[in-house]
C-alpha positions, 0 to 999 in steps of 0.5 A, spaced: 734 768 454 741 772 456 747 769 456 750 769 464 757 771 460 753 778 459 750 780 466 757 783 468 762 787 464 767 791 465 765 796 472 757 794 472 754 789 475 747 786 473 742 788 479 735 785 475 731 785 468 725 790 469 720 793 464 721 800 463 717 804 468 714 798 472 714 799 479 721 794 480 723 798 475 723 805 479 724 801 486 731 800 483 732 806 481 730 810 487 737 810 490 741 812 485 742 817 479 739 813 472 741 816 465 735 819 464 736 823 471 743 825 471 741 831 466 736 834 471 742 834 477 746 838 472 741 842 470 741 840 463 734 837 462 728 840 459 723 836 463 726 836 470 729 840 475 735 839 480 730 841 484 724 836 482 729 831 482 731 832 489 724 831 491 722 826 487 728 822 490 725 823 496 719 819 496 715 826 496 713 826 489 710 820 484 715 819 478 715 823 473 708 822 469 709 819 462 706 823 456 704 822 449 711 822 446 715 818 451 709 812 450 709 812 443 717 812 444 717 807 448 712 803 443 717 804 438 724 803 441 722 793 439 722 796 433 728 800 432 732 795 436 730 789 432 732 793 425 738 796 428 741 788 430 738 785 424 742 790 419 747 795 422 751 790 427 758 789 425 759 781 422 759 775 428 756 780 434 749 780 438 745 785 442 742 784 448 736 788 452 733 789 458 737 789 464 739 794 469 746 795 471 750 800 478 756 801 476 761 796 481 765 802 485 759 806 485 752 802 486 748 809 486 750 809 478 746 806 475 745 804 468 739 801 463 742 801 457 737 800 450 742 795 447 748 794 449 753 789 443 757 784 444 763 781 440 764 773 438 768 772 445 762 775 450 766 782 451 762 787 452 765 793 446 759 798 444 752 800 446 746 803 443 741 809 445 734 809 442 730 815 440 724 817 437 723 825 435 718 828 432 723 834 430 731 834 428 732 842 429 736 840 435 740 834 432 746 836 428 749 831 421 748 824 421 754 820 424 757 826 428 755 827 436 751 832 434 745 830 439 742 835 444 745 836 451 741 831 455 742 825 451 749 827 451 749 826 458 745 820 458 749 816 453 756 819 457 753 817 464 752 809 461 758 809 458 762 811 465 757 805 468 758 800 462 766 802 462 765 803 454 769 808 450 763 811 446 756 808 444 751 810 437 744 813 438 740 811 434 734 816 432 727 816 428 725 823 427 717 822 424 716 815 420 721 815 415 727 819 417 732 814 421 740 817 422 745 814 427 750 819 431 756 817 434 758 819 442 765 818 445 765 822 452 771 826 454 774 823 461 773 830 463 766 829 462 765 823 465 769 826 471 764 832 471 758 827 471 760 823 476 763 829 481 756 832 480 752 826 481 756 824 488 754 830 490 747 830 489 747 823 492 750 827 498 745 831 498 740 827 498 742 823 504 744 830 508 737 832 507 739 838 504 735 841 499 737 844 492 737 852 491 731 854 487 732 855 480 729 858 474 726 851 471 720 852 470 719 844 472 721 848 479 715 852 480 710 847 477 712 842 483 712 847 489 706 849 486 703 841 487 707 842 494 703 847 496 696 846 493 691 848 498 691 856 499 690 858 507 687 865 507 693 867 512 698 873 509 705 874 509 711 877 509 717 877 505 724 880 504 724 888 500 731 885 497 725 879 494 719 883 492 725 888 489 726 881 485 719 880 483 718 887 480 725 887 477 724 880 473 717 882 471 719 889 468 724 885 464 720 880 462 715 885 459 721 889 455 724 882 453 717 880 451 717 886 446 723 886 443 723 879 441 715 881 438 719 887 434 725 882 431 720 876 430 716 881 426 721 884 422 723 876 421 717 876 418 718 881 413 724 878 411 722 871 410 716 873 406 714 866 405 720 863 406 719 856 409 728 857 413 732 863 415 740 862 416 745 865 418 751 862 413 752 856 415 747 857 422 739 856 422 736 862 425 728 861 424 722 856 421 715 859 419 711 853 420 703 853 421 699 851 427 698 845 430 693 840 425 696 846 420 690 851 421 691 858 421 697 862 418 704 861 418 708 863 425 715 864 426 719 859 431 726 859 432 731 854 431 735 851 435 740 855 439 748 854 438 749 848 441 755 847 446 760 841 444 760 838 450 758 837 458 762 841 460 762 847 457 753 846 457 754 846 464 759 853 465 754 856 460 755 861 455 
């Protein structure tokens, strides 16, 4: 049982206690922008577009449906949990889970933090996000903020709405391999975040509809928005159709090229298992899935950008 001393810290108001994914859950975030969202309006999220967001918030999509990975993640995250409160809170605190919380001048943020940590006294002073990932090539050193973009944005989104200077992110790559990383967003972050996310709250109220974007999430819902084919033919813009062909020309050059580098990668690793640039990872030879077949070239993780900010302007 929680405490009531810890249903209302800081800026954020408790508005109930819901199991993740469950129906009440969802309801409670259909009018306003949750953690796990706010990537998506930056356009920073691999799994959704602004695009999708903005229909799935219009009731014109089911939620997003949940894969084999985020299961077994969400399985998990008691286990995590209990080992992080059990050994690595600091002397005379608690952590507590379970609650969904608005933020109190802005009730359309809203935050469901995985642990949240409470000093002696009952004050609200750090937080905890639980992930589960079956590859680190995107996370950087244990105990820096080297986390991918998207988790960034989560953690910077529940610390605006908790009013909590930083929070840990606690990970378990595999089985074995577990790391906490430190987030301590900028106030230029969070400004960006909640300018941003007020924005497409905006948009969504005014009915405007987001620009199309190249996420591939995009294309996949206007596909489930358009399933039927009606036999009808029709016209569309030279300036469109020059797009068309222009974008599949370079595709087909860009694909060649990427083949010649990747082939002569190959060459040079020889049987290397990693390529690196001085300090910077550059490839990986691994094998097929259920490691048949010979070893193929995959990219490491691209440099990462340090912050929200610079993520969202680009490179």
């Amino acid at each position: 049982m929680i405490s009531t001393t810890h249903l209302n810290p800081g800026p954020a108001v408790a508005i109930g206690e819901f199991p993740s994914g469950s129906p009440q859950w969802h309801a409670a975030r259909a009018s306003g922008l949750g953690g796990s969202e706010i990537s998506a309006v930056l356009g920073l999220s691999p799994w959704e577009s602004r695009f999708t967001l903005w229909w799935r918030k219009q009731d014109k999509l089911p939620p997003v449906r949940e894969n084999l990975y985020m299961l077994m993640g969400s399985l998990f995250e008691p286990v995590i949990f209990d080992h992080y409160r059990d050994n690595l809170l600091p002397p005379g605190h608690t952590m507590t889970s379970g609650i969904t919380y608005r933020h109190a001048e802005h009730p359309w943020m809203i935050a469901n933090p995985d642990g949240l940590i409470w000093d002696a006294n009952g004050n609200l002073v750090d937080g905890l996000e639980i992930k589960c990932a079956a590859r680190d090539d995107k996370w950087g050193t244990e105990g820096t903020d080297e986390i991918p973009i998207y988790y960034r944005t989560q953690v910077t989104w529940y610390c605006a709405v908790m009013g909590l200077p930083g929070m840990w992110v606690r990970v378990v790559f595999g089985v074995g391999d577990w790391r906490t990383y430190r987030v301590e967003p900028t106030a230029e972050e969070i400004e960006l975040l909640i300018a941003t996310g007020a924005q497409f709250m905006q948009d969504l109220a005014n009915d405007v509809e987001p620009d199309i974007d190249d996420h591939s999430a995009t294309y996949a819902v206007l596909r489930e928005l358009h399933p039927e084919i009606d036999g009808t033919t029709l016209q569309i813009s030279a300036d469109l159709a020059d797009r068309w062909w222009a974008a599949l020309g370079e595709a087909e050059t860009a694909e060649s090229q990427l083949m010649g580098v990747r082939s002569e990668l190959a060459k040079v690793m020889g049987e290397a298992w990693r390529a690196m640039c001085g300090e910077q990872k550059v490839a990986y030879r691994q094998r097929p899935p259920k490691g048949n077949g010979t070893p193929f070239v995959k990219s490491a993780a691209r440099p990462k950008f340090s912050t929200i900010t610079d993520a969202v302007k680009g490179p």
